[in-house]
C-alpha positions as CSV (number, residue, x, y, z in Angstrom):
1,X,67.4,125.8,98.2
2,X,71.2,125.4,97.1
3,X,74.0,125.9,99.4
4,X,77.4,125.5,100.0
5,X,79.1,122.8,101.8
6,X,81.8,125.3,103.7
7,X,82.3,129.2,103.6
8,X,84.3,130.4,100.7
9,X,82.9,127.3,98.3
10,X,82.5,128.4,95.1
11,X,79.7,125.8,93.8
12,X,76.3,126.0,95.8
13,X,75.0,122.1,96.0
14,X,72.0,121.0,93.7
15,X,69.5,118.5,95.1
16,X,67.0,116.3,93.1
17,X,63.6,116.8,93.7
18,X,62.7,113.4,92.2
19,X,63.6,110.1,91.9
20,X,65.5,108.5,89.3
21,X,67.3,104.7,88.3
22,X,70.0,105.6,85.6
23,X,71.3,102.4,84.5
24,X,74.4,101.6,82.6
25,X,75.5,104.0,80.1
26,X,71.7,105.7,80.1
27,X,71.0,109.3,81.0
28,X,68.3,111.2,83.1
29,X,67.2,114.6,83.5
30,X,67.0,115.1,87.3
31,X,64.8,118.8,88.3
32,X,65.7,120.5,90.8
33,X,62.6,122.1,92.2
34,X,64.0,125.7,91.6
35,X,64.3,128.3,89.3
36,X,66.9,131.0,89.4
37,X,66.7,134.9,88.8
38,X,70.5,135.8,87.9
39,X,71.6,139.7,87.7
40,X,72.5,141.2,84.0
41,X,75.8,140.1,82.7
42,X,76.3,136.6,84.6
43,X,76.2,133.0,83.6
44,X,75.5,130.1,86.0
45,X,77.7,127.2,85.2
46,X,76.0,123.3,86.5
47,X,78.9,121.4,87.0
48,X,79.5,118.0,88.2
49,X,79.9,116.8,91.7
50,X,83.7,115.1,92.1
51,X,82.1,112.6,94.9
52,X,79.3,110.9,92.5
53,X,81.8,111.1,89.7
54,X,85.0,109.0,91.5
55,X,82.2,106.5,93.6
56,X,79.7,105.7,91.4
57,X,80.8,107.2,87.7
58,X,78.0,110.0,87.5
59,X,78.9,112.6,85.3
60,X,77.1,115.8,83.6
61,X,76.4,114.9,79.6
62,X,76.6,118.5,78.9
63,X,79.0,119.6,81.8
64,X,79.3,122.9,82.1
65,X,75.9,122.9,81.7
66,X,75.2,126.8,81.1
67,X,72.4,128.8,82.6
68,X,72.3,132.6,80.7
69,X,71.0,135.3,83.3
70,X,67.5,135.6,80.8
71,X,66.1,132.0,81.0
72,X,63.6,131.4,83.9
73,X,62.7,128.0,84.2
74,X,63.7,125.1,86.3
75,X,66.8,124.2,87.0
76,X,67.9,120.4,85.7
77,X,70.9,118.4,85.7
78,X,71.2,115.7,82.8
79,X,73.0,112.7,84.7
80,X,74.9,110.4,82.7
81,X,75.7,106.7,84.6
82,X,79.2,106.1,82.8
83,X,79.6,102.9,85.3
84,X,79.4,100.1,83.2
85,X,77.4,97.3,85.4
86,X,75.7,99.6,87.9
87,X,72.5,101.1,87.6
88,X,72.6,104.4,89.8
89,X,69.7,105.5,92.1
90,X,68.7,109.3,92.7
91,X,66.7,109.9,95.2
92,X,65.0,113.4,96.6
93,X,67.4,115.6,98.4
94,X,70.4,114.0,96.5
95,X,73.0,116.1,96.1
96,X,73.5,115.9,92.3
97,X,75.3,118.9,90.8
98,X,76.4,122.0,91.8
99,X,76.0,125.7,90.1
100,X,78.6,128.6,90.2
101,X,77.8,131.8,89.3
102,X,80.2,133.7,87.3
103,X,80.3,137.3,85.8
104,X,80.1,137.5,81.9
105,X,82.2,139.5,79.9
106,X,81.1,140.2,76.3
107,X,83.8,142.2,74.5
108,X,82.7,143.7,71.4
109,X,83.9,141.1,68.5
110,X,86.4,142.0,65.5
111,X,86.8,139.9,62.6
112,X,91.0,140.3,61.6
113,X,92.5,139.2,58.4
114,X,95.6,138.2,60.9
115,X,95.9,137.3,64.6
116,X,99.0,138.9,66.5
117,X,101.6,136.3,67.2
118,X,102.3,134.8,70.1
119,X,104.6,132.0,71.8
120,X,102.1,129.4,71.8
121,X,100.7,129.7,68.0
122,X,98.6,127.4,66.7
123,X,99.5,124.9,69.5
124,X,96.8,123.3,71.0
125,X,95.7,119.6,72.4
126,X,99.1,118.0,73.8
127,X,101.4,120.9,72.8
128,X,102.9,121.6,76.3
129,X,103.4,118.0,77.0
130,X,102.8,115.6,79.3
């Protein structure tokens, strides 16, 4: 089962099921042994875990990696081993992700000739500085 780490985290820990060697700059799709039943009108977000990411260079390939409240299957976690010489090794009950649930807003959508202005405009990657 997921948990959390402390009350009041928001991510709930994912742990591997299997085993897994990721070397070098290859991936792997880890399961998780569970499946998750989310309520109408939330998302859960897999996200990476900070610890595997600064010691050993593990990162999500598709981070957030989005679960929609239908879909009913197993839960994975594609790893990607970013370390350059290292293989990485998973083994079961590895923490290796962890999932937040959010609530999902779907506002109806408009198409507009012309967006309303606003301070920021058009101004996007690098525009508030460094």
């Amino acid at each position: 089962m997921p948990t959390r780490a402390h009350d009041g985290d928001a991510g709930y820990d994912l742990y591997a099921v299997e085993a897994a060697t990721i070397a070098p700059g290859d991936r792997a799709m880890v399961p998780t042994g569970i499946a998750i039943e989310l309520p109408e009108r939330h998302a859960g977000m897999v996200l990476p875990r900070s610890g595997l990411a600064a010691r050993h260079g593990i990162a999500l390939v598709n981070a957030p990696g989005l679960i929609d409240a239908g879909y009913r299957g197993e839960v994975r976690v594609l790893l990607l081993n970013t370390d350059r010489a290292a293989p990485f090794r998973v083994e079961p009950g590895d923490r290796i992700a962890q999932l937040v649930i959010v609530r999902v807003e779907t506002p109806d959508l408009v198409e507009l000739d012309e967006l309303a202005p606003s301070s920021r405009a058009e101004g996007g990657f690098g525009s508030s500085g460094r």
